[in-house]
C-alpha positions in Angstrom: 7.5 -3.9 -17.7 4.9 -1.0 -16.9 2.6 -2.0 -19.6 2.6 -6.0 -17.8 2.0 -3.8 -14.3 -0.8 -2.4 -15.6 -2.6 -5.4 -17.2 -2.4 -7.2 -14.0 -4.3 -4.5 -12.2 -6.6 -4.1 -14.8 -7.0 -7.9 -14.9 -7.5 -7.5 -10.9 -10.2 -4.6 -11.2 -12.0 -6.3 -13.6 -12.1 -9.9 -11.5 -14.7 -11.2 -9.5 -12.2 -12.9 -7.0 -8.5 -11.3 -7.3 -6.7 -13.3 -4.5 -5.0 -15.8 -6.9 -3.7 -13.0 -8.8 -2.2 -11.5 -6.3 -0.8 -14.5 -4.5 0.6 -15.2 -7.8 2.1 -11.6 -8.9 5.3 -9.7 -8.1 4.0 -6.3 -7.7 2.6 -6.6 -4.4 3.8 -6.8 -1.0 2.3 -8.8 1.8 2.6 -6.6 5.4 0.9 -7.9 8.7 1.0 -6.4 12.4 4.5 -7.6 12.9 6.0 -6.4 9.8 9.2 -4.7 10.3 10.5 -0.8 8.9 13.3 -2.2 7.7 11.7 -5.5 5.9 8.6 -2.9 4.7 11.7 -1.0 3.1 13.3 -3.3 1.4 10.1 -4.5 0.2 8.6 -1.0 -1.7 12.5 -0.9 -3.3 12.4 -4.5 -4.7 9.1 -3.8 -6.1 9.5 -0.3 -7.0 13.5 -1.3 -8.3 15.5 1.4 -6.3 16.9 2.0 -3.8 15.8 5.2 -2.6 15.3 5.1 1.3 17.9 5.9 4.0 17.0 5.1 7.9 18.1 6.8 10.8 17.4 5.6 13.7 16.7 8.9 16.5 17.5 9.6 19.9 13.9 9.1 21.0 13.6 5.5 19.7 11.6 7.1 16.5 13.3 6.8 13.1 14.0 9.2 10.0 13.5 8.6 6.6 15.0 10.0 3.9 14.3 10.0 -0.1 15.5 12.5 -2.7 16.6 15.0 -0.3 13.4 14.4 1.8 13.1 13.5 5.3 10.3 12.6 7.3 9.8 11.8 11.0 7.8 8.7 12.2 7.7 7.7 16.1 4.3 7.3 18.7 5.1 8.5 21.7 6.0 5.2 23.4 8.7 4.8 20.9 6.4 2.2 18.8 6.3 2.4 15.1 2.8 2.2 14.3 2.5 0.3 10.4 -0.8 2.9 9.4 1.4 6.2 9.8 4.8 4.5 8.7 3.5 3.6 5.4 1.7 6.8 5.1 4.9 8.5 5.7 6.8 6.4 3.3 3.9 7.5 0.6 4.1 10.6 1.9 7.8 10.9 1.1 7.7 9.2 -2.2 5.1 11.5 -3.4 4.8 12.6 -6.6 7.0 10.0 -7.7 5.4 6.9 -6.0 2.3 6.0 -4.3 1.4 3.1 -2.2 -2.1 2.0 -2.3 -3.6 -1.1 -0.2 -6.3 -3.9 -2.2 -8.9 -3.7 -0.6 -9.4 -7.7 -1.5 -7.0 -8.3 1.7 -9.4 -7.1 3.9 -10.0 -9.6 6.5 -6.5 -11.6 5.6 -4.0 -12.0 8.0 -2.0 -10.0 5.7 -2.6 -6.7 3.9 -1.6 -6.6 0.4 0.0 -3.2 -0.6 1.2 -2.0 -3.7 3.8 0.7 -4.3 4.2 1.8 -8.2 5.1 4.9 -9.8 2.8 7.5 -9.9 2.3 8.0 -13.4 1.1 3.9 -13.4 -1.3 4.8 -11.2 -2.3 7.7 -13.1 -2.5 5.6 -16.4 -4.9 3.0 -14.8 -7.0 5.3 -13.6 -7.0 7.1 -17.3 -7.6 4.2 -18.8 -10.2 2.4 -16.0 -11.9 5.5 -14.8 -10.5 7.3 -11.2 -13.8 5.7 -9.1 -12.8 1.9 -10.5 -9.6 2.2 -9.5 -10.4 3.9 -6.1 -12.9 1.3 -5.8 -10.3 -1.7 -5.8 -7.4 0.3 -4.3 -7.1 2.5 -1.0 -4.8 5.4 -1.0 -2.4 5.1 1.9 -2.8 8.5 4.0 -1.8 9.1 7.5 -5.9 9.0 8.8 -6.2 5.6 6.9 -6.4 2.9 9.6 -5.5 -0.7 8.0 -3.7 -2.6 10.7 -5.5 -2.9 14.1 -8.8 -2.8 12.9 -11.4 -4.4 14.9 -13.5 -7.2 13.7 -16.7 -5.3 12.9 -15.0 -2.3 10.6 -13.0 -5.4 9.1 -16.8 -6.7 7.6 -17.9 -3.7 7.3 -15.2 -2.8 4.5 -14.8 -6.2 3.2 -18.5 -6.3 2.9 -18.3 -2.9 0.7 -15.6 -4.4 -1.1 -17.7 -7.7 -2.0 -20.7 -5.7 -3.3 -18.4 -3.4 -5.8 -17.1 -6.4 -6.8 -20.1 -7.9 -7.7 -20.7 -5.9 -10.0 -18.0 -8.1 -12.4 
């Protein structure tokens, strides 16, 4: 199964227009502004095949998440969950065994494509593709990386830096 993961994203790097691909493989997951923790969960295990997050819900309306004796803390101070940080967290907590990255081909989409995979997949793309063609396609998921709630202008702005590496194919 890793070696067909890895095809696909090379087949993805390499394409001029990757959207069918993705609509049309199982190793991504497709989040929007309403996306729920516990749907966004059960989402990274399927595609990662584990189970491997616990939830607590806190006190303070913020929630706890746990992974291989890990915990991390996510809450805004209005008690909202906002998506950016959770899913930094979750990569956060993952790490070194998982990363989620985000295809920057969904910019502009009314949902964001993410993909979570082991870490030594990632690793072994960007050994074989080169780090800055891989980086190039994918976005790493960190807690200053805004995604969601973008407004329309920084929307273009990356799609349109996304549409000139891409042609380049």
């Amino acid at each position: 199964m890793p070696l067909n993961k890895l095809k696909t994203l090379e087949s993805l790097v390499k394409s001029v227009d990757g959207r069918k691909l993705m609509d049309d493989t199982k190793l991504v997951m497709w989040l929007n502004e309403n996306s729920a923790v516990d749907e966004i969960i059960y989402r990274i295990e399927e595609l990662i095949e584990m189970k491997c997050v616990e939830k607590e819900i806190l006190d303070d309306n913020g929630i706890r998440l746990i992974y291989n004796q890990k915990s991390i803390q996510i809450a805004d101070s209005n008690g909202e969950i906002n998506l950016n940080k959770l899913l930094a967290a979750i990569n956060e907590l993952l790490h070194p065994d998982y990363e989620i990255r985000f295809w920057k081909g969904s910019y502009g989409m009314t949902d964001l494509a993410f993909i979570p995979l082991a870490k030594e997949l990632w690793d072994a793309l960007e050994e074989h593709l080169s780090t800055s063609l891989v980086n190039e396609e994918f976005r790493r998921v960190e807690f200053d990386t805004q995604l969601f709630y973008l407004d329309s202008v920084s929307v273009q702005k990356y799609l349109d830096e996304y549409l000139k590496f891409k042609s380049l194919f």
